[in-house]
C-alpha positions, -999 to 999 in steps of 0.1 A, spaced: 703 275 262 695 239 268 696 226 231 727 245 225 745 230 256 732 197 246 741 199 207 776 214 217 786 181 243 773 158 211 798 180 189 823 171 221 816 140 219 814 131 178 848 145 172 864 124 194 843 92 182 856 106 144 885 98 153 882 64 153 859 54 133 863 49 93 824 48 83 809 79 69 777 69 70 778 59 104 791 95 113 761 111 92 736 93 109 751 99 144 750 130 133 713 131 123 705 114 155 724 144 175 702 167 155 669 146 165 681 150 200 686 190 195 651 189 185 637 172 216 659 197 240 641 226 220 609 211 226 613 205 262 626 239 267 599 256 246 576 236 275 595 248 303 611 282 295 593 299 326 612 275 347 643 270 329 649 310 333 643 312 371 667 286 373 698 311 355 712 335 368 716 372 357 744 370 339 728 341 317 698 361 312 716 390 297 735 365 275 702 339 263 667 343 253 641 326 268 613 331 249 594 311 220 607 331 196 641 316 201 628 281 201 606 282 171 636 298 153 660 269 165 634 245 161 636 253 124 671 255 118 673 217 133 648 204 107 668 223 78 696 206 95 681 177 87 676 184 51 714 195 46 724 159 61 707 135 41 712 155 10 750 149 23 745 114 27 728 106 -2 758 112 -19 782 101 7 762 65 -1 774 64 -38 806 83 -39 821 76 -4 856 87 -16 848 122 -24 836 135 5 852 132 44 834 119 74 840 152 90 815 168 66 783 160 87 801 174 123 810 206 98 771 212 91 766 207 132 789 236 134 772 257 115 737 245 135 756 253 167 760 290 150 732 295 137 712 284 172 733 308 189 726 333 162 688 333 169 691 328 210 710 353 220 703 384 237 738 398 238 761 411 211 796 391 218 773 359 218 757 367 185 790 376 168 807 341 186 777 324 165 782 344 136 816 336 129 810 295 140 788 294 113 803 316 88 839 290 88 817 259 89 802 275 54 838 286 40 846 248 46 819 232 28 819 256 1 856 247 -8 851 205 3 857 191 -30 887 205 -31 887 210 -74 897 245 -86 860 258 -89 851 247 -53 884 261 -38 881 298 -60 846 301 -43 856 290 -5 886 317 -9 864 342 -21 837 341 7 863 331 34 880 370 23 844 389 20 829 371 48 860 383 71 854 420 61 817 417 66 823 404 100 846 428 107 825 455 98 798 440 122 821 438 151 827 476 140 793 487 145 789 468 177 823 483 192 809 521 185 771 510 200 792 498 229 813 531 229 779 548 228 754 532 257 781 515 277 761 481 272 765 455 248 729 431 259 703 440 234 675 456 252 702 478 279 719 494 248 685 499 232 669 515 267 700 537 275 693 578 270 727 577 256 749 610 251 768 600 218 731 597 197 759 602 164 783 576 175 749 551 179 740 558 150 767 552 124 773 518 146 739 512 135 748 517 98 779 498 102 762 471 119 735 465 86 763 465 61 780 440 80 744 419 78 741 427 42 767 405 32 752 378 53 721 385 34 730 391 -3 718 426 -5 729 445 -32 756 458 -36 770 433 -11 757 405 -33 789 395 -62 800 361 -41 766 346 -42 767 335 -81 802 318 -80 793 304 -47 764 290 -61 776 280 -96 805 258 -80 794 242 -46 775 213 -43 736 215 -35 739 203 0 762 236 5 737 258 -16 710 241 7 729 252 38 737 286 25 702 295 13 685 284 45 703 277 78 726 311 73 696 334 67 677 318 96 707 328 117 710 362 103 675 369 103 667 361 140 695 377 151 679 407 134 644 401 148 663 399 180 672 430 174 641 451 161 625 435 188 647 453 215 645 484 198 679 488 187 671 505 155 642 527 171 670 563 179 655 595 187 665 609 153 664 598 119 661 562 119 693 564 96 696 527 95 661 516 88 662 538 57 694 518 48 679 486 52 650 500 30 671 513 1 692 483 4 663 460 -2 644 475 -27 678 479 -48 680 438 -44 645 429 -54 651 453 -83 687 446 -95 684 406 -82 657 402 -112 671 419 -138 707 400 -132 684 366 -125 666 371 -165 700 373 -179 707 338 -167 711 304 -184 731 283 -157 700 270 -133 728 273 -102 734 313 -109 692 321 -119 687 304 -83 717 325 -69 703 357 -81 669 344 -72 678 347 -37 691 378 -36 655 389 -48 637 371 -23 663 386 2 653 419 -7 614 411 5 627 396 35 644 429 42 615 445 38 592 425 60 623 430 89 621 467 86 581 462 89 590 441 116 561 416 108 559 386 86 596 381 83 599 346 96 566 339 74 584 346 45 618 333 52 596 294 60 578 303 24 614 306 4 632 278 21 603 254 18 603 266 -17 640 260 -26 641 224 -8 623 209 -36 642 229 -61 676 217 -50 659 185 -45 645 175 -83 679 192 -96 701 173 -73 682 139 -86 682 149 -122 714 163 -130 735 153 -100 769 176 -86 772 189 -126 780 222 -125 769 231 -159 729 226 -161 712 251 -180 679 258 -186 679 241 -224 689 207 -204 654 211 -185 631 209 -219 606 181 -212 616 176 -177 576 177 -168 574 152 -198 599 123 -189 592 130 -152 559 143 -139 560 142 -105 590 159 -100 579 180 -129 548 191 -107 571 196 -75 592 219 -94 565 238 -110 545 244 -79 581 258 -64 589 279 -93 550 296 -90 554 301 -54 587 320 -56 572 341 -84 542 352 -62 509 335 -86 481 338 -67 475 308 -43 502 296 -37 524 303 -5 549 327 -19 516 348 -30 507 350 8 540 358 18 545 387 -7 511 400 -1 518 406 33 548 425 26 534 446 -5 505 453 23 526 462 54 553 482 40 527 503 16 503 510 46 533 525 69 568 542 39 566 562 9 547 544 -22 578 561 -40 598 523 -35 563 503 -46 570 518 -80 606 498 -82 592 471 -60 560 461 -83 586 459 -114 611 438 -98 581 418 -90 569 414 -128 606 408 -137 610 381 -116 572 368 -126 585 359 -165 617 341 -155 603 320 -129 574 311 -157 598 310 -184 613 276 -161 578 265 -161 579 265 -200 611 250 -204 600 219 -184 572 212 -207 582 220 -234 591 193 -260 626 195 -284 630 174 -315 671 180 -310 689 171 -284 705 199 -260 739 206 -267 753 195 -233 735 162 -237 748 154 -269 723 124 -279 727 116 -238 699 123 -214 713 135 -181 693 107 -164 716 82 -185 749 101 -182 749 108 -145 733 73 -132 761 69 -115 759 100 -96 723 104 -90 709 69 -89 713 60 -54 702 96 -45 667 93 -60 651 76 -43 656 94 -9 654 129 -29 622 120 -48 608 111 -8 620 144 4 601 157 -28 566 147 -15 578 155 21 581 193 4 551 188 -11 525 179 10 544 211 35 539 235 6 501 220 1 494 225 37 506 257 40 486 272 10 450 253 19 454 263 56 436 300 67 463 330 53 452 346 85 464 316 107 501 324 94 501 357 96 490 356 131 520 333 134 544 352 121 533 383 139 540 366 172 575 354 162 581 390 155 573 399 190 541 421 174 513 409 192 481 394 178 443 398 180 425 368 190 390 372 198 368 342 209 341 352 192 352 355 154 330 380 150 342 405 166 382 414 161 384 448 169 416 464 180 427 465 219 446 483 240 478 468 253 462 454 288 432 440 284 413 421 307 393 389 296 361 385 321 340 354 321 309 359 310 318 385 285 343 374 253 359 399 241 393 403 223 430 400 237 464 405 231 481 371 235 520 382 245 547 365 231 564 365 263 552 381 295 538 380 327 498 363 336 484 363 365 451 347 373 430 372 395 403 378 368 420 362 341 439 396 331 467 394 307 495 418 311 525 422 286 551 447 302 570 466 275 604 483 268 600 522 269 599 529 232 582 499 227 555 516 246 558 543 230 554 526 194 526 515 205 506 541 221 515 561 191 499 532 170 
């Protein structure tokens, strides 16, 4: 609650000081500075959440989360944030006539709904966020203000409407059905109308399958893609799902989805995913244009992060994975070909060549979306193949594994194209290398680009050398699943919920997400939700 009071005063405050000032760049960096200061109010409330939530009262409690779950989700929507800015002032510095000052306080907008998104423990505040940062990405979709740019913000403006109207469906019959609309009081309610619950349910995951790019909800993403500029396709690849996807951890975590019949939705969500790794691919292998391969792309990887939500574990794992994955991406195509909207994959032949660093970066990125061993994305899609396999029907592995393998040759067939040498120049090119032809453009964006390269870099290195356990562990306690941690490594053998730690004899815990400790002997106890407890005595 905290950072979101503090970034919305700076928003306050920002628009009025738009007013009258005429620099852009002065804006953007306010704006980055308001971001930093997000940041900080995360932090400190991370440290201090205990406190900061005996301070509110009920009714905030039922409306915000104070957990770190909430703050590590923020936390990583400010640094993509972050991203999304300087990509928009790198080209603010060349071109400062084709882009408004207001773009950078649009982009804050979207933070602001994207923080509310992920902190909220109550339906009208999660839609509030949803639809904040829904129109601040129908805005800088169509900011150019050309034909192509225009056709696309129309088309999501229209499709993102019905979604969220569809969404505010499903919550309207959940409401009708428990009487409740917090997230944990709807889920704990032994309501009478179990039917009405559960086609809100259904309702309420087409309405986040939009959000998402699950097929068949998935048409907008290629002509959103193909036309807006990469600061927007930044944005809408990373700092939308992170708002979608904690509100639905939010929601698996206070067993909304867990009804006392067939879980109706969760198959949903499981049909719906496997049908976008599957489809995503095959539409992704027909592609020339780089900007729709990456488009379908993402509706693949969607389809794995739908999967790891309906395991409930490893989600947030693999949603870091693809968005540190497509920051480089954006990145080397941004400082090679500019805003053009017509790169192919013929104008990448001897990329690697003529630039190697960059050619590296964007290797490394393309073999950790396809899943090579080693590499984060291999980690992140192990974990998935592992816990949806050990707990559905191998039935989907069959469609799941081939999607997989699709996916495989086109991210490698990139690799190829990079180093691969032509004696002809491309047709787009005509005797022109993009480098020369867009100077212009992407000159004064190069430098900063190429730095945010080996910032990627070094993240993606890190990631991969670093223990896979040590991530998983991670991700399992975002997800509200809780972890073994022994002190002696030696012996990690499972526990029961409540286990006490005594002195002179290490044995394993359960460290809690959230929860209450008490010192007596050291004992931690985590008090659960009814069919939380239930999940996990059954386990």
């Amino acid at each position: 609650m905290l950072p979101d009071t503090l970034l919305f005063c700076s928003l306050c405050v920002l628009v009025l000081v738009a007013a009258f000032v005429e620099s852009r760049r002065f804006l953007t960096w306010a704006c980055i500075g308001t971001v930093l200061a997000y940041l900080w109010g995360v932090s400190y409330q991370g440290g201090h959440q205990d406190a900061l939530k005996l301070m509110a009262n009920a009714h905030l409690q039922s409306l915000f989360a104070f957990d770190a779950s909430a703050q590590g989700m923020k936390g990583f929507a400010g640094l993509v944030t972050l991203a999304v800015l300087f990509f928009l002032d790198a080209v603010t510095f060349k071109q400062p006539s084709e882009h408004g000052k207001e773009g950078s306080l649009i982009v804050l907008f979207g933070l602001l709904g994207a923080s509310l998104m992920v902190g909220a423990s109550h339906f009208l505040m999660s839609y509030l966020g949803l639809e904040l940062l829904s129109l601040s990405l129908v805005v800088l979709i169509a900011w150019g203000l050309e034909t192509p740019q225009l056709e696309a913000g129309v088309k999501y403006f229209i499709l993102s409407s019905l979604a969220s109207g569809i969404l505010l469906f499903g919550v309207s019959l959940i409401y009708g059905a428990t009487g409740h609309l917090n997230f944990v009081s709807s889920a704990m309610v032994r309501y009478p109308f179990h039917d009405m619950y559960v086609v809100g349910q259904i309702f309420l995951v087409a309405g986040v399958a939009f959000k998402l790019g699950w097929v068949p909800f998935h048409f907008w993403i290629s002509d959103v893609y193909a036309s807006a500029r990469w600061y927007t396709i930044v944005a809408l690849g990373s700092l939308s799902k992170i708002g979608v996807v904690g509100f639905m951890l939010r929601l698996f975590d206070a067993g909304v989805f867990a009804s006392n019949g067939p879980a109706w939705a969760v198959q949903l969500m499981i049909v719906l995913s496997v049908l976008s790794i599957l489809i995503g691919n095959i539409l992704a292998i027909q592609q020339k244009s780089l900007r729709r391969l990456l488009a379908y792309s993402s509706v693949a990887n969607m389809g794995f992060l739908g999967l790891a939500l309906v395991c409930k574990s490893g989600a947030p794992f693999y949603l870091a994975v693809y968005v540190l994955n497509t920051l480089p991406i954006a990145a080397v195509l941004f400082t090679e070909f500019g805003q053009y909207l017509e790169a192919s994959l013929d104008d990448l032949k001897g990329f690697g060549l003529r630039h190697p660093y960059q050619g590296i970066v964007l290797t490394f990125a393309m073999l950790s979306l396809a899943g090579i061993p080693m590499t984060p994305g291999f980690w992140a899609k192990w974990h998935v193949f592992k816990e949806f396999f050990s707990r559905y029907s191998p039935l989907f592995g069959v469609f799941i594994v081939l999607g997989t393998l699709i996916g495989t040759f086109y991210y490698l067939r990139v690799v190829k194209f990079l180093y691969a040498g032509s004696d002809e120049q491309s047709p787009a090119t005509d005797g022109i290398s993009f480098t020369q032809r867009h100077e212009a453009e992407a000159g004064a964006s190069g430098a900063f680009s190429y730095a945010l390269l080996l910032l990627g870099i070094s993240a993606l290195l890190l990631w991969c050398a670093a223990s896979p356990d040590r991530w998983l562990n991670w991700s399992g306690r975002i997800t509200g699943e809780p972890r073994v941690v022994s002190l002696d490594d030696s012996r990690k053998t499972p526990v029961s919920p409540v286990t006490t730690l005594n002195k002179g004899n290490p044995v394993p815990i359960i460290i809690p997400p959230s929860g209450f400790y008490k010192d007596g002997r050291r004992s931690v106890v985590r008090i659960l939700p009814p069919q939380r407890r239930e999940d996990m005595h059954a386990r």
